[in-house]
Structure formats: structure tokens, C-alpha cells
C-alpha positions as CSV (number, residue, x, y, z in Angstrom):
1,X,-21.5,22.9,-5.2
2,X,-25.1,23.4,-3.2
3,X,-25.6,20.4,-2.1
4,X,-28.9,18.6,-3.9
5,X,-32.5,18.6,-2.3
6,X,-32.8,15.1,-1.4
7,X,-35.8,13.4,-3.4
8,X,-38.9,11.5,-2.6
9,X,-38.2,7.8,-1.8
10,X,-41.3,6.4,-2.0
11,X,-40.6,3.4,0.2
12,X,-44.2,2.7,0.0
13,X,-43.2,0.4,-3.0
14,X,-41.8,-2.7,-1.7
15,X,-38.2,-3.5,-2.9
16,X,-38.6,-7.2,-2.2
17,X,-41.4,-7.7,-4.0
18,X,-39.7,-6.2,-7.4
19,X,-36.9,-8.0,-6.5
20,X,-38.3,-11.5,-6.6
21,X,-40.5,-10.5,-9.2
22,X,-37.1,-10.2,-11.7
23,X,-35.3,-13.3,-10.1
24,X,-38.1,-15.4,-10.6
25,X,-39.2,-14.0,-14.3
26,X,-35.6,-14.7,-14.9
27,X,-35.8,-18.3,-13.5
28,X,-39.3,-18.8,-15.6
29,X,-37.5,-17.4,-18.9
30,X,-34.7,-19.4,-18.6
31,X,-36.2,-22.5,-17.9
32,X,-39.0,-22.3,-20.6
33,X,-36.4,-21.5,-23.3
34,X,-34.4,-24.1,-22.2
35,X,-36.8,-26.9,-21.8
36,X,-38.3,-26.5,-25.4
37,X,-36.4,-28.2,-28.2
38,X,-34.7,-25.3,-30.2
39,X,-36.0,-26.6,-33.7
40,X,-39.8,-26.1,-32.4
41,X,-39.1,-21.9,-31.6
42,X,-40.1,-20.3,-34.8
43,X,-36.5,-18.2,-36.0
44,X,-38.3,-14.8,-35.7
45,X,-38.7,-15.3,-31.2
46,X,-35.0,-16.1,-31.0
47,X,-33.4,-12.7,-30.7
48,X,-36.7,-11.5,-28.6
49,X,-35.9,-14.2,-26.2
50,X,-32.3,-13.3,-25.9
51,X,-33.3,-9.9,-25.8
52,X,-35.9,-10.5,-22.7
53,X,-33.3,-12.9,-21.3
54,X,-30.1,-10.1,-21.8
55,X,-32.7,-7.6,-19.9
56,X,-33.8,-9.7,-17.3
57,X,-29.8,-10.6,-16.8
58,X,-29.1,-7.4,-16.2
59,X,-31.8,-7.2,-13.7
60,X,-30.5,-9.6,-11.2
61,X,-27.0,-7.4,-11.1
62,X,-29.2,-4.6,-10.2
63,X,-31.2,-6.3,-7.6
64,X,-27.4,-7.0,-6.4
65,X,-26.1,-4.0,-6.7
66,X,-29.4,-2.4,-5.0
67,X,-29.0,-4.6,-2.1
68,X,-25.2,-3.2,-1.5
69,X,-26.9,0.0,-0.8
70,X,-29.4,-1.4,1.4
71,X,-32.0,-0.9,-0.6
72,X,-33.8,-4.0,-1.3
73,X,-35.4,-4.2,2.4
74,X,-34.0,-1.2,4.0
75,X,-33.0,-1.4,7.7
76,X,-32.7,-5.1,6.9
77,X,-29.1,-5.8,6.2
78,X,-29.2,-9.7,6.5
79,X,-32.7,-9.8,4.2
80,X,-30.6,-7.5,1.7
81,X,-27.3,-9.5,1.8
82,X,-29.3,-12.9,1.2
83,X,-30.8,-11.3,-1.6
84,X,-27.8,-9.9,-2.9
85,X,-26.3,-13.2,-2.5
86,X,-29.0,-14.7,-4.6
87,X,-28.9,-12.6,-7.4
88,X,-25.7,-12.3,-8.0
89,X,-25.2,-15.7,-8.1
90,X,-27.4,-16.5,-10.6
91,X,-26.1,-13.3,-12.7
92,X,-22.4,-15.1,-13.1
93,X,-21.4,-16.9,-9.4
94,X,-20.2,-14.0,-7.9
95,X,-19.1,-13.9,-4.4
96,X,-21.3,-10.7,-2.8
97,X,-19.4,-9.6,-0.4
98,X,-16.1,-9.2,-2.5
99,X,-18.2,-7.3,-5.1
100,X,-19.4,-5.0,-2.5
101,X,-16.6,-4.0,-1.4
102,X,-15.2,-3.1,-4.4
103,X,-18.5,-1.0,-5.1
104,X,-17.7,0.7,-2.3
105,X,-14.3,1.6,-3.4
106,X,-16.5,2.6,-6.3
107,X,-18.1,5.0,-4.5
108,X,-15.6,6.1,-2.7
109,X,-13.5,7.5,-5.6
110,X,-15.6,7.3,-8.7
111,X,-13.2,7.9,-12.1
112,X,-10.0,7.6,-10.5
113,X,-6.7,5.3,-10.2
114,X,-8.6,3.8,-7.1
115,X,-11.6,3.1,-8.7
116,X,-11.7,-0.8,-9.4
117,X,-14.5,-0.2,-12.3
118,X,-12.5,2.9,-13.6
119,X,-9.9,2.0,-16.7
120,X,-6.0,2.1,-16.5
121,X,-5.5,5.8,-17.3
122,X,-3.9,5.4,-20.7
123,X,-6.7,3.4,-22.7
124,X,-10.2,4.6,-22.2
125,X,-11.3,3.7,-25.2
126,X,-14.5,1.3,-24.8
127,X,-13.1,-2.3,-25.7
128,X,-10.0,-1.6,-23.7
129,X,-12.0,-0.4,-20.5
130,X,-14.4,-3.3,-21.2
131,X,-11.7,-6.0,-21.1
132,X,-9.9,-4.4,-18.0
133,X,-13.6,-4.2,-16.5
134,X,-14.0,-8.1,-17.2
135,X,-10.8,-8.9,-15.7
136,X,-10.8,-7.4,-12.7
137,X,-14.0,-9.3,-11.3
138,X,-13.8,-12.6,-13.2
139,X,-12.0,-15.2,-11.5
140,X,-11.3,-19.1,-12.7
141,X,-13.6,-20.3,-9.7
142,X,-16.6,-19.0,-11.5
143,X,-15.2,-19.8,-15.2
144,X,-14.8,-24.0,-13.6
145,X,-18.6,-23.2,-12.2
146,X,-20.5,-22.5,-15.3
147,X,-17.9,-24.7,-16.8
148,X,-19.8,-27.5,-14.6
149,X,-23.4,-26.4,-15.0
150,X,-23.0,-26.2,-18.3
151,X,-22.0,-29.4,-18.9
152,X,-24.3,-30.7,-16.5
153,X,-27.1,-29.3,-18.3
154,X,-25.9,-30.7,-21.1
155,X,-25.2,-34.6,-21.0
156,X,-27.1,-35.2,-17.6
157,X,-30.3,-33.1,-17.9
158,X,-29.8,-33.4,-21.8
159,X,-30.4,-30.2,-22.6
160,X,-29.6,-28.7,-26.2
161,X,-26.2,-27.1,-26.2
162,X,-27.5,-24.5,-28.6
163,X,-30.4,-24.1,-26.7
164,X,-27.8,-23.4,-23.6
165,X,-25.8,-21.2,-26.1
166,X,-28.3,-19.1,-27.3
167,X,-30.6,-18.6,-24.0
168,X,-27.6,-18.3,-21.1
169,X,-24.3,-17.6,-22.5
170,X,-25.2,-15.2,-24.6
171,X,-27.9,-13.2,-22.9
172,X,-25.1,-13.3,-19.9
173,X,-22.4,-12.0,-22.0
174,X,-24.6,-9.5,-23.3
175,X,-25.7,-8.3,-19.8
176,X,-22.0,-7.3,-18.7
177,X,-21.4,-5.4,-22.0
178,X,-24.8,-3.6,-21.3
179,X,-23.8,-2.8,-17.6
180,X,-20.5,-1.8,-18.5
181,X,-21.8,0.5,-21.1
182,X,-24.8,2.6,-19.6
183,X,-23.6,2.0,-15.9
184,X,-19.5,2.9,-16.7
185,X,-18.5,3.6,-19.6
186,X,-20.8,6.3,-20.6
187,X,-21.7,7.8,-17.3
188,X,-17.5,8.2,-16.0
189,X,-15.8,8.7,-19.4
190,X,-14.6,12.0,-19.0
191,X,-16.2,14.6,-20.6
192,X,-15.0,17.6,-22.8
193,X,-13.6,20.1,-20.2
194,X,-13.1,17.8,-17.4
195,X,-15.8,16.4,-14.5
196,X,-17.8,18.6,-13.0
197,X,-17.8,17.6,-9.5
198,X,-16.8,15.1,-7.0
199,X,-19.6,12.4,-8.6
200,X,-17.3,12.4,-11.6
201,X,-20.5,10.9,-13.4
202,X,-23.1,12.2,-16.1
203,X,-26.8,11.0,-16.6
204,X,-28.5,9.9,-19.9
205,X,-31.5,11.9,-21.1
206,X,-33.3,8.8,-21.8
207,X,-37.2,9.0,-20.7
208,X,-38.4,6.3,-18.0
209,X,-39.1,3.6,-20.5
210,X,-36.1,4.1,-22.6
211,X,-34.0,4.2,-19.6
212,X,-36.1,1.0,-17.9
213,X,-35.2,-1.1,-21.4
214,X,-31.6,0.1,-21.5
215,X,-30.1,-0.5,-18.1
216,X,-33.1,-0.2,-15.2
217,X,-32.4,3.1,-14.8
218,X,-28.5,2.7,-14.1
219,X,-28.0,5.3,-16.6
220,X,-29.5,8.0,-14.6
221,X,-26.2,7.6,-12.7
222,X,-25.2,11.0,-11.6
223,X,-28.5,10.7,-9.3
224,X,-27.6,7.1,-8.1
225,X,-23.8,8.9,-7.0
226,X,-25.9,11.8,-5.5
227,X,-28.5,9.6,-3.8
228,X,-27.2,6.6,-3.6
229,X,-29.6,5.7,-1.0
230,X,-32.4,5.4,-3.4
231,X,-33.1,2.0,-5.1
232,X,-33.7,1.6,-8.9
233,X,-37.0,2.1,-9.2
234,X,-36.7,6.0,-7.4
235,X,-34.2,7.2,-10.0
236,X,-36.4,8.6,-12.2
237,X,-38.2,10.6,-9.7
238,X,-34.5,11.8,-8.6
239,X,-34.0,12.7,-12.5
240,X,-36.9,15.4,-12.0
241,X,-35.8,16.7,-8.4
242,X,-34.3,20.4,-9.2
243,X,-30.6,20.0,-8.2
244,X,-27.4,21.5,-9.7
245,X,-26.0,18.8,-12.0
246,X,-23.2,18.8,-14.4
247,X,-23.6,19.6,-18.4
């Protein structure tokens, strides 16, 4: 395959900037829905809020996962890493450098038996895949931490446990099923006839804001395996560069 034209980065836009602009809406959502009583939040704002929270979730795994690649602050690999440190921390206390090194044995072989994110070879059905997904990169260390926040939140800052149900657990429980799903399971399922090339990965034909709502643009994800240099703000520019992809 010709090898695609390499797209416009647009650096001009700061990475940083976006970056702390999603940890700290994240921090400012979280901390408003969970300082308000739950009784005095009308019914009808609930599932907006978990949905803005669920979003926003998702956001700090991408801020993560863009600073794997070096794109957060490029040329700034220690600015990057503290970043990525940061983020994915407060997405589900994830040690960073383990999880970027499995992304790059992501990379590395993409939809195969040595793919960490790729499913068993015999069940690549959704919930299967999902549950294999889970269980590769949760470990008890993390299950004891929220364990400890949660409870501390709870009888020491005395806040509601529905409150804490509704506005963290689930909007983080919902953010892995929504990575999973636009960032795995849909772009390296195997399509009818087999892959098409060595990305093993499709793209959604989602439009900007459809694809900004879903997943912050993971779903154009042939274009992040073609260019992976690019952060996720460039991918829909990449979406529009003329480049042989697969159908």
C-alpha cells in the first residue's frame, strides 16, 4: 500500500492548554455534583450530568493516551509523562508507564494474539472482548484505591453515597465501555473479507461533532494507527487528507 500523505498538524493549537482545559472541567463537574445534596438536582439534570461527567471521563484517558504519543507538549517528554500521569490517575489510578507500554504493544501489532487490547481469538463477541479488555488492565491495587476514596468521601467528607454513585462510579464505568467500544471494539473487529492492511483498523464516518460527542475523535482510528503522531484534536483534519484507506 502507497504510503499516506502525511497531514497538517497544526501544532499552532496548544495541546496543554486543551489538556488542562478537560482535567480541570472534569475536576469542576465532579466536585459541583458532588457537593450539592442529590434531593435539590431536579430528576430531569441527572442523566445530563452523568452524561457530561461519562464524556469528560473519557477525556482524561485521551489526554493519557495522547501524551503516550508525545503529543500533549511535543519534544517535551517529562511535561507529557506528568500529564499522562495526571490524567490517568484521575480516570481509574492507573499506573502510566505500565499502560504505555502496553499501548505500545498496541501499536506494535494491532488485532493480533500480541495485542494486549485485542480479544482471545475464539470470542470476539462484544461482552466477551469487553470483560477480557477489563481484566487485563485492572488490578486489586486500584480496586483497594477507589475502595478508600470512596469511603472517605463518604463518612469523612460526608458526602452522599448516591451522590458518589451516580456522579463517579457510573460516569467511570461508563467511560471504559465507551473507549472500549469506539476505540477497540469497532475499529479492530475484523471485517467481512479480512483487514485490509497492516493498521488492521477501520474509521467511523461520524462528522466532527458526532465523533467529538462519541469518543474525542478516537473513532477516526485508522488515521490515529496511520498518524499516530497527531494528537486528538488533528484527527479530523487526517479524516479529510486523501490517502488509500481500507473499505
Amino acid at each position: 500500500m502507497t504510503p499516506p500523505v502525511a497531514p497538517p498538524t497544526r501544532r499552532a493549537l496548544p495541546g496543554v492548554a486543551l489538556a488542562a482545559a478537560i482535567v480541570l472541567a472534569w475536576s469542576a463537574s465532579l466536585v459541583a455534583a458532588l457537593a450539592l445534596p442529590p434531593q435539590v438536582i431536579p430528576w430531569a439534570l441527572w442523566l445530563p450530568i452523568v452524561a457530561l461527567r461519562t464524556w469528560l471521563h473519557t477525556g482524561l484517558f485521551i489526554v493519557a493516551h495522547d501524551a503516550m504519543h508525545g503529543t500533549v507538549a511535543p519534544g517535551r517528554p517529562r511535561l507529557n509523562a506528568a500529564i499522562g500521569t495526571v490524567a490517568v490517575g484521575l480516570y481509574a489510578l492507573f499506573p502510566y508507564a505500565t499502560l504505555a507500554r502496553e499501548h505500545r504493544g498496541h501499536h506494535a501489532n494491532p488485532a493480533s494474539s500480541e495485542d494486549p487490547d485485542f480479544h482471545d481469538g475464539a470470542h470476539p463477541g462484544f461482552g466477551r472482548w469487553y470483560l477480557r479488555f477489563i481484566g487485563h488492565y485492572l488490578r486489586w491495587p486500584q480496586v483497594v484505591g477507589h475502595a478508600v476514596i470512596f469511603n472517605v468521601l463518604q463518612h469523612v467528607v460526608h458526602v452522599s453515597q448516591l451522590s458518589l454513585l451516580a456522579f463517579w462510579v457510573l460516569p467511570a464505568l461508563a467511560s471504559t465501555a465507551q473507549l472500549f467500544y469506539f476505540g477497540t471494539f469497532r475499529p479492530h473487529r475484523a471485517p467481512p473479507g479480512g483487514y485490509a492492511d497492516a493498521h488492521r483498523a477501520t474509521s467511523n464516518d461520524y462528522g466532527p461533532a458526532l465523533s467529538l460527542l462519541t469518543c474525542f475523535h478516537f473513532g477516526y482510528h485508522w488515521e490515529h494507527h496511520a498518524w499516530p503522531s497527531l494528537p486528538w484534536w488533528a484527527l479530523p483534519s487526517a479524516r479529510r487528507t486523501p490517502a488509500p484507506r481500507p473499505r
